[in-house]
N, C-alpha and C positions, 0 to 999 in steps of 0.2 A: 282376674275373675273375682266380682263381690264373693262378700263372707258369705256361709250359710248363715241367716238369722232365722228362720224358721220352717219346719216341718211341719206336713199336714198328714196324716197314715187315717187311712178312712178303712172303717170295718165291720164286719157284718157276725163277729163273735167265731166264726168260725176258726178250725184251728192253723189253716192257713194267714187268718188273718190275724189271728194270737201270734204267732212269730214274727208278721211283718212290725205290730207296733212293740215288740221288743227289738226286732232291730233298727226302727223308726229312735228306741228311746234310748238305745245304748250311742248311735250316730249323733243323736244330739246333744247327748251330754259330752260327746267327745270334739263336736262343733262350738258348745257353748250356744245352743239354739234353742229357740221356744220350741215347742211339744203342744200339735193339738189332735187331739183326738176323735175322728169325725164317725159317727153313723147315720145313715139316713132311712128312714121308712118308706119306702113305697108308697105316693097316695094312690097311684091306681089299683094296687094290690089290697091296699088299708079300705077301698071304695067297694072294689069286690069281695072282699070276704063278709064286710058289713050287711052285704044284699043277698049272700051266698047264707052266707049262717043268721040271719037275720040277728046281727049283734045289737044292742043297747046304744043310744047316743053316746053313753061315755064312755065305750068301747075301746075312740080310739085313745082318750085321752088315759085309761089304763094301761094300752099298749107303748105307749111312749114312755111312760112314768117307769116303765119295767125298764124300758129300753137305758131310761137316765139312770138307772136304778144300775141295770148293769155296766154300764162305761165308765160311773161310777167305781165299780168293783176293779174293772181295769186300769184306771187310773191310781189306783191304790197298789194295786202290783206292780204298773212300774213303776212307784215313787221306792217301795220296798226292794226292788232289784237294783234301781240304777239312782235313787234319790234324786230323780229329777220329778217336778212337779207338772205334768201334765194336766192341759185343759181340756175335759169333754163338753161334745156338744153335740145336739140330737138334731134333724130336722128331718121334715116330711116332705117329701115331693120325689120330680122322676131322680132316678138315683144317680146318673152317670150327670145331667145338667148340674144338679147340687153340686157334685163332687168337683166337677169341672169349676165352677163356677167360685166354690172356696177356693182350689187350690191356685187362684189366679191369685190371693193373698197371701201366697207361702213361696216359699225358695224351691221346695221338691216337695214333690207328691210321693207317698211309699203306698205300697198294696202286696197284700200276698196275689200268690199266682193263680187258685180258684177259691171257690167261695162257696157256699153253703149247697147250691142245688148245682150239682155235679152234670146233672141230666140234661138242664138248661145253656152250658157252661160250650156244652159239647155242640147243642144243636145251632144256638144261636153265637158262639164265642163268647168267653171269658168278660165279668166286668172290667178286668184290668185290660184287656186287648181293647176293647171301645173306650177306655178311656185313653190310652194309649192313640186312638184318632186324632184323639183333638184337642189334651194337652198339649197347653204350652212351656209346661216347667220341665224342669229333669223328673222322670221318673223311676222311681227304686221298685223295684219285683222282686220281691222278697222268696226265695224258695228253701231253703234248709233254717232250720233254728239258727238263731244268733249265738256263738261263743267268743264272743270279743270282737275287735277291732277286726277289718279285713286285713289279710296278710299276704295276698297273691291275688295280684289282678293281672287279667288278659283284658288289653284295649285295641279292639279292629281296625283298621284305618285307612280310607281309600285315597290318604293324600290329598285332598280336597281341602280347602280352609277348613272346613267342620272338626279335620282331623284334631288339631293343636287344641277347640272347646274340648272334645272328650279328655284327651290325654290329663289337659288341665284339670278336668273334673276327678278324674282319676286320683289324680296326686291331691289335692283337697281333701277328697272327703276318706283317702286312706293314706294320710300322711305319714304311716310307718311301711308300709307296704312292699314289695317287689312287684314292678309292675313287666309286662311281657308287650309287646309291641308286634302286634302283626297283620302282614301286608299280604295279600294273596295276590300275584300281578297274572297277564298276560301279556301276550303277541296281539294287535289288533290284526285284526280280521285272520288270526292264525288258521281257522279253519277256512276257509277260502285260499290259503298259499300253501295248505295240503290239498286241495281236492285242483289245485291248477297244478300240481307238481313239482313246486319250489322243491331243491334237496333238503334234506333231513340237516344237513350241515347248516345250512345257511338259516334254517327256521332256529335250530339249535342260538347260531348265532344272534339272533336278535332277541332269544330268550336270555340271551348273556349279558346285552345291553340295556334290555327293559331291568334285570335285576340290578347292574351298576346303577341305575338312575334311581330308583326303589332307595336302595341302600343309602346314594345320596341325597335322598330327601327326605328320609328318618333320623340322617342323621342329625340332619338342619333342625329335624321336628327336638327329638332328646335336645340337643343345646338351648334351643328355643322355650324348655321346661324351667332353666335354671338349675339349682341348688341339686332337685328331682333326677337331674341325668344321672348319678350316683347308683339311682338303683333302677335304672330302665334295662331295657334288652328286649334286642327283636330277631322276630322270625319272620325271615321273608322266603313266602315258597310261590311254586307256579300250579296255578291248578284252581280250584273250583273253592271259591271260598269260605263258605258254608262249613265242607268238609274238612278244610285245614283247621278253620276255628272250633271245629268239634273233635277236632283230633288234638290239639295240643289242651284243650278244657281235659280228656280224658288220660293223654298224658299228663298233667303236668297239677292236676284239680288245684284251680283258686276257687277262690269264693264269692267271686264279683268279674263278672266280663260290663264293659262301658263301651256303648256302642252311642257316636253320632248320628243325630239325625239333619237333614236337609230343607229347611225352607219353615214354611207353616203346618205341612202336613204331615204326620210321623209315620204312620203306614205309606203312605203314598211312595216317600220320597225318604226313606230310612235309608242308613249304610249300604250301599252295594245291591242295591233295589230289596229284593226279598229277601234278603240275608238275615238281617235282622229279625223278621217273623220268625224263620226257621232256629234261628237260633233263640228266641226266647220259648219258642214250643219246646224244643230237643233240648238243649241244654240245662245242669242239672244244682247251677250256682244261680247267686244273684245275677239280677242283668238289673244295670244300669241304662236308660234311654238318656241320653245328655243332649237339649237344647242348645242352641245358640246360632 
């Protein structure tokens, strides 16, 4: 997997997104990556309030100057916490295209998890969920303050190629870490050989054989880590995946779950169909979306 060379953490000042670009700015000084710091204004909003309040031509060019003025201010704090020099940068337009549209010139995109208009967040989804559509980098969803390095990470994994990019991702960008490995398997078509009558025994049984093969294809994945197998370990259960990855997050709290996604489309086609949604709604750590 290439180095991380750079970070893009787009923000909208709020304090969800105060925490994502400090842990935007701690990851990268711990990467050795550039640091930029993005906001965007709205022009249809910058259009409507101009006609709405009947604002002055130089209206909007005050409102940006603030805006420089303030990224500004946050790149001063994190040079004072983490002494890395971050770049801001303002621009104006629809906000989810800008953002999409930079972060196709960075390594990962970070964002907190909601944003200023809480009410909007709810009726229309999260800007990090829509951007989440239709990037194509790894994306970091920032949710608790940053206090160092991650130290426990949970990575899902449906055994799928996709698997081995997250894992990878995992161990990169938390190179000190304990990482946890889990698999939620089933029986194909299990419910159809209870409702034909198959014995309890025999379904039993092929629960015993789907987890031998599980087990032996994790194991191939840790090996396939390298140096990383050292501090892996997995959990493989039967049952509803969702809920196992939310049960060992509450058992076990790390502070980064890395979830693969499938193809070009990361809602579409994310880990284990809608697992991944659910798990970035409910879940109470970072999430990690890992490309590849």
């Amino acid at each position: 997997m290439s180095k991380i060379k750079s970070l893009l953490v787009a923000t909208d000042f709020s304090d969800d997104a105060r925490q994502a670009v400090l842990r935007a700015a701690f990851l990268a000084a711990e990467q050795g990556a550039e640091l930029e710091l993005l906001h965007v204004m709205s022009g249809p909003l910058l259009s409507h309030m101009r006609e709405l309040f009947k604002l002055s031509s130089d209206a909007d060019t005050k409102l940006v100057d603030d805006a420089r003025r303030m990224l500004g201010e946050l790149a001063e704090d994190v040079a004072g916490q983490t002494g890395l020099t971050a770049i801001p940068r303002v621009l104006v337009g629809h906000v989810v295209d800008e953002i999409i549209s930079a972060s196709d010139q960075a390594d990962m995109l970070v964002l907190g998890v909601r944003g200023l208009n809480r009410l909007r967040d709810l009726l229309i989804g999260t800007t990090a969920e829509r951007l989440l559509y239709r990037c194509k980098r790894p994306v970091l969803v920032s949710k608790r303050p940053p206090h160092g390095p991650y130290q426990h990470v949970i990575v899902p994994v449906d055994l799928s190629p996709h698997s081995i990019v997250a894992l990878r991702m995992a161990v990169q960008i938390a190179p000190q870490a304990n990482i946890t490995i889990i698999h939620a398997f089933d029986v194909p078509f299990e419910g159809k050989l209870w409702l034909a009558g198959v014995a309890e025994e025999e379904i039993h049984h092929y629960r015993a054989q789907a987890r031998i093969k599980a087990q032996e294809e994790i194991e191939k994945l840790m090996q396939d880590s390298g140096d990383a197998s050292l501090r892996l370990r997995s959990v493989i259960e039967h049952g509803d995946a969702t809920r196992i990855i939310l049960e060992q997050e509450e058992m076990s709290d790390p502070d980064l779950i890395v979830i693969g996604k499938h193809g070009e489309s990361v809602m579409g086609e994310l880990l284990l169909g809608s697992v991944a949604r659910h798990v970035l709604s409910n879940s109470r750590c970072d999430v990690l979306v890992a490309n590849g």
